[in-house]
Short mmCIF file of the C-alpha atoms (twelve columns), coordinates in Angstrom:
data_MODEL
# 
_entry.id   MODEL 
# 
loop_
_atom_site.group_PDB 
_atom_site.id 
_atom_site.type_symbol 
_atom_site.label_atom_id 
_atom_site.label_alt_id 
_atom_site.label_comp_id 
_atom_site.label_asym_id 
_atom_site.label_seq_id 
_atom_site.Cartn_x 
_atom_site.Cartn_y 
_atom_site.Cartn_z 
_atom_site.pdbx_PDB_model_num 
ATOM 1   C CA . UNK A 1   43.507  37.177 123.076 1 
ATOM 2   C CA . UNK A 2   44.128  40.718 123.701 1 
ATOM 3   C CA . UNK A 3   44.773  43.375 120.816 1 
ATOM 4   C CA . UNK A 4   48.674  43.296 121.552 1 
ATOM 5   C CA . UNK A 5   48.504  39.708 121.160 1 
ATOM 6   C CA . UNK A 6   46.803  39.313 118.016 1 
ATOM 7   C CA . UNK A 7   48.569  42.217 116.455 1 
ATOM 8   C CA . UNK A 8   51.937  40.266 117.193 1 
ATOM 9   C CA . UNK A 9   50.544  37.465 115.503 1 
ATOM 10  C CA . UNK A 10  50.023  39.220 112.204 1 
ATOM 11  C CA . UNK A 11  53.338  40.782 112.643 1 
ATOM 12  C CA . UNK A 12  54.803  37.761 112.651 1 
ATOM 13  C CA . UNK A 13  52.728  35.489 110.278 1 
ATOM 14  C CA . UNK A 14  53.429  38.501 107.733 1 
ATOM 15  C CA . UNK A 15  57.768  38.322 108.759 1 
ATOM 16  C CA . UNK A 16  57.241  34.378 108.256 1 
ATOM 17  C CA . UNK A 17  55.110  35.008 104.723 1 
ATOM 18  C CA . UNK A 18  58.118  37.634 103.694 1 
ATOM 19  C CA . UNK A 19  60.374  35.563 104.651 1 
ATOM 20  C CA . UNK A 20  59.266  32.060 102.429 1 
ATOM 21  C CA . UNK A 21  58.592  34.873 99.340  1 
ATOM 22  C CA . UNK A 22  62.057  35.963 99.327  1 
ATOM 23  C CA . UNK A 23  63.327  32.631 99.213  1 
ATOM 24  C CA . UNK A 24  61.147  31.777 96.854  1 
ATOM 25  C CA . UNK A 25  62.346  34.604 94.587  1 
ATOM 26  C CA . UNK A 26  65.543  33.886 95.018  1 
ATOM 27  C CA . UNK A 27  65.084  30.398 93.941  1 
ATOM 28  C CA . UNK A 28  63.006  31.078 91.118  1 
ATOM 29  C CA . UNK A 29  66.247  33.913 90.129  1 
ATOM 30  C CA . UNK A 30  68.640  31.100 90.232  1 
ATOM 31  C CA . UNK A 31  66.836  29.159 87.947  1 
ATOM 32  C CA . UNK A 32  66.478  31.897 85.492  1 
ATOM 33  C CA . UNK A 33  70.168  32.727 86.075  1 
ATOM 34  C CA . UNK A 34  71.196  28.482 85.445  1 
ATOM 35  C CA . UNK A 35  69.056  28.692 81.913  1 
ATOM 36  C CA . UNK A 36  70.184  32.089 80.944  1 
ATOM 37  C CA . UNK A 37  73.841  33.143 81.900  1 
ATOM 38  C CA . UNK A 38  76.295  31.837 78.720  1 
ATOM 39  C CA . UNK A 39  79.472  29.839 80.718  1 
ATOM 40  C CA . UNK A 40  79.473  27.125 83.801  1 
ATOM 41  C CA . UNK A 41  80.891  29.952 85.770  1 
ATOM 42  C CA . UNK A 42  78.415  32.427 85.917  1 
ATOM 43  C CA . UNK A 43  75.630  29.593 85.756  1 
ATOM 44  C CA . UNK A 44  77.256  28.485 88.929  1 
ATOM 45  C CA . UNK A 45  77.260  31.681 90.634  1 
ATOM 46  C CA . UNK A 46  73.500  31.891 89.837  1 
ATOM 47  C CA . UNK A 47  73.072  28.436 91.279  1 
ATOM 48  C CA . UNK A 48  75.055  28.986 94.632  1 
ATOM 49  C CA . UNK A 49  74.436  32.427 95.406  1 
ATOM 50  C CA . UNK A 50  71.089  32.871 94.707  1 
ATOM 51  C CA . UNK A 51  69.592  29.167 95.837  1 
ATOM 52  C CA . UNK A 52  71.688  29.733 98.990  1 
ATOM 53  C CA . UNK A 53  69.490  32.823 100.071 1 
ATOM 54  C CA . UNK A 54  66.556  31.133 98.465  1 
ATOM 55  C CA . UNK A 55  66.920  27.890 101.159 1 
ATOM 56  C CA . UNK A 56  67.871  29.717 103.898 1 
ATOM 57  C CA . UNK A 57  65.207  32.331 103.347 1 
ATOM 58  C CA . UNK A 58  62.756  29.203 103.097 1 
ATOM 59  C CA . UNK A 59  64.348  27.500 106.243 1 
ATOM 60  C CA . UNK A 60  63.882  30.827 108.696 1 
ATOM 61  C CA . UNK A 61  60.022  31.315 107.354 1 
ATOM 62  C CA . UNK A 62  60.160  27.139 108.640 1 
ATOM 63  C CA . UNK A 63  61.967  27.688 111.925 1 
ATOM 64  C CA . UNK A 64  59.905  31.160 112.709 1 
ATOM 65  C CA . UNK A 65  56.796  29.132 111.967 1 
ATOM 66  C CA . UNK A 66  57.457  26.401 114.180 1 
ATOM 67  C CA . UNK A 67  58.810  28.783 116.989 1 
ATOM 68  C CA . UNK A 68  56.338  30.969 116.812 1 
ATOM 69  C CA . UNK A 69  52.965  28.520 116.350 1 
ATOM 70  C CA . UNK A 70  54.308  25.396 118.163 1 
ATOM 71  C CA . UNK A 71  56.960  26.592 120.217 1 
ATOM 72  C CA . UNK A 72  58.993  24.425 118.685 1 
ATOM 73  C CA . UNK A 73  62.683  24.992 118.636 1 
ATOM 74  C CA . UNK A 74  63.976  22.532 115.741 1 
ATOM 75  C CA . UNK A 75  67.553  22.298 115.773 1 
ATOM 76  C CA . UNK A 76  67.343  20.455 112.383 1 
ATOM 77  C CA . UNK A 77  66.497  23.877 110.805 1 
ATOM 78  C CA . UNK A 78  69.696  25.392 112.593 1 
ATOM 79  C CA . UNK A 79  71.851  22.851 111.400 1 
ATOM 80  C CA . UNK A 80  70.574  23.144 107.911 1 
ATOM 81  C CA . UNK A 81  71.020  26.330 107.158 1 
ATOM 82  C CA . UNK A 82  74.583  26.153 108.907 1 
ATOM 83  C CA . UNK A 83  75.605  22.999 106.536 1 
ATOM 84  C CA . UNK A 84  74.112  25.565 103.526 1 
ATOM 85  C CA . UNK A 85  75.783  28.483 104.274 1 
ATOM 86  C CA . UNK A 86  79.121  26.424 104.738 1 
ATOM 87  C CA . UNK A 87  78.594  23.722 101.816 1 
ATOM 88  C CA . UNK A 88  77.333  25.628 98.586  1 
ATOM 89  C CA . UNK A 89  79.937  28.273 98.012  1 
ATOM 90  C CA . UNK A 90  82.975  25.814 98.990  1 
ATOM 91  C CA . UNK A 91  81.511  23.415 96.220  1 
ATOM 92  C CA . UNK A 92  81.007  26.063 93.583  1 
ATOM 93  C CA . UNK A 93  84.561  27.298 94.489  1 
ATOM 94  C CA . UNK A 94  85.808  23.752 93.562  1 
ATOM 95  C CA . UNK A 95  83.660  23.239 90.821  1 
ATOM 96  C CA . UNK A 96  84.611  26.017 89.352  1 
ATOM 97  C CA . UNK A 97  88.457  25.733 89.838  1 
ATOM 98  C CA . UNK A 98  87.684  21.849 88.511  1 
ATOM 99  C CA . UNK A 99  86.645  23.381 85.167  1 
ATOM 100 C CA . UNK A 100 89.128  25.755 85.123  1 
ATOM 101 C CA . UNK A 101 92.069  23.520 85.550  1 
ATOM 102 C CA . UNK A 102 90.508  21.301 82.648  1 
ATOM 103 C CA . UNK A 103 90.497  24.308 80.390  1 
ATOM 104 C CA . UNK A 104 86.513  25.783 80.056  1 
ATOM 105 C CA . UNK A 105 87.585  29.314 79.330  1 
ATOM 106 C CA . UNK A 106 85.085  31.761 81.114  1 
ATOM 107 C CA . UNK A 107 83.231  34.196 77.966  1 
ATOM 108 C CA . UNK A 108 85.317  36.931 78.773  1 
ATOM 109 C CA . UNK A 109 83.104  40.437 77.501  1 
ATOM 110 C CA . UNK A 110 85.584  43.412 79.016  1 
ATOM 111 C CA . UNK A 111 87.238  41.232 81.666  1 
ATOM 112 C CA . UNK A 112 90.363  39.492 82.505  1 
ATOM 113 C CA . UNK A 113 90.579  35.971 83.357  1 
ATOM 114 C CA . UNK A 114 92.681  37.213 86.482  1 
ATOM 115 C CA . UNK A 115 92.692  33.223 88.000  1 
ATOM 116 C CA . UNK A 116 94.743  31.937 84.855  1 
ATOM 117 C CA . UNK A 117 97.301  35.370 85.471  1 
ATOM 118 C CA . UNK A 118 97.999  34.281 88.841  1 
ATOM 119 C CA . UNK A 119 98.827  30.309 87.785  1 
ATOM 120 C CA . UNK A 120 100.877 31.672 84.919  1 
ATOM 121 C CA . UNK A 121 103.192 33.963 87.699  1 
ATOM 122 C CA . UNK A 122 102.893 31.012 89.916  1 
ATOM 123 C CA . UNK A 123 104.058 28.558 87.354  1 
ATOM 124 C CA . UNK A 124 106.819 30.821 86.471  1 
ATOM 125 C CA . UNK A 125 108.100 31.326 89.563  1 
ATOM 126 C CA . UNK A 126 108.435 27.535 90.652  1 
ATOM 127 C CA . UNK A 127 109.981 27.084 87.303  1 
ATOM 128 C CA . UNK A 128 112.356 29.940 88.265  1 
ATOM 129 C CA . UNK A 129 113.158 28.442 91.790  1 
ATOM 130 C CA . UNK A 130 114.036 24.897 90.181  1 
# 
């Protein structure tokens, strides 16, 4: 191996070893976030947000790996962190509109619980129309 060679190869074991740490980090955040944070709502946001870019940050150290070292391009890793980035927010979205609906009022320190505004207008204006 030349110099150029085995200078890429550090480059990119070092991208692949960033890459798995700031996953990790974000996992490890999330979990913090799930014990810490005081309603389902922000407990979900840790949970979705931050495990999101914790898996996909995982999956891309995977995929570079196995590009990289094997030449190996695995479509399974693709598809993953597709079906992540597509699946996690939807189903916080609609857990979180599932609690809402069944009355869990959000702790509300300086803020407005804007959602429950907008089905109170709502409300009034199909009651209006009928």
């Amino acid at each position: 191996m030349t110099e150029i060679e085995t200078l890429f190869q550090i480059i990119v074991n070092i991208l692949i070893i960033i890459s798995i740490l700031i996953g990790t980090f974000f996992i490890v955040s999330a979990a913090i976030g799930v014990i810490r944070f005081p309603d389902i709502y922000t407990k979900l946001h840790a949970a979705t947000k931050a495990s999101t870019l914790g898996v996909i940050g995982i999956l891309i150290g995977a995929f570079l790996f196995l590009y990289i070292q094997h030449s190996i391009i695995s479509g399974k890793l693709l598809l993953a962190i597709v079906f992540i980035l597509l699946t996690n927010p939807v189903s916080a979205h609609m857990i979180s509109r599932a609690a809402h609906l069944k009355g869990i009022k959000p702790v509300l320190n300086n803020r407005k619980d804007e959602y429950a505004e907008a089905m109170r207008k709502l409300d009034a204006s199909d009651s209006t129309k009928r």
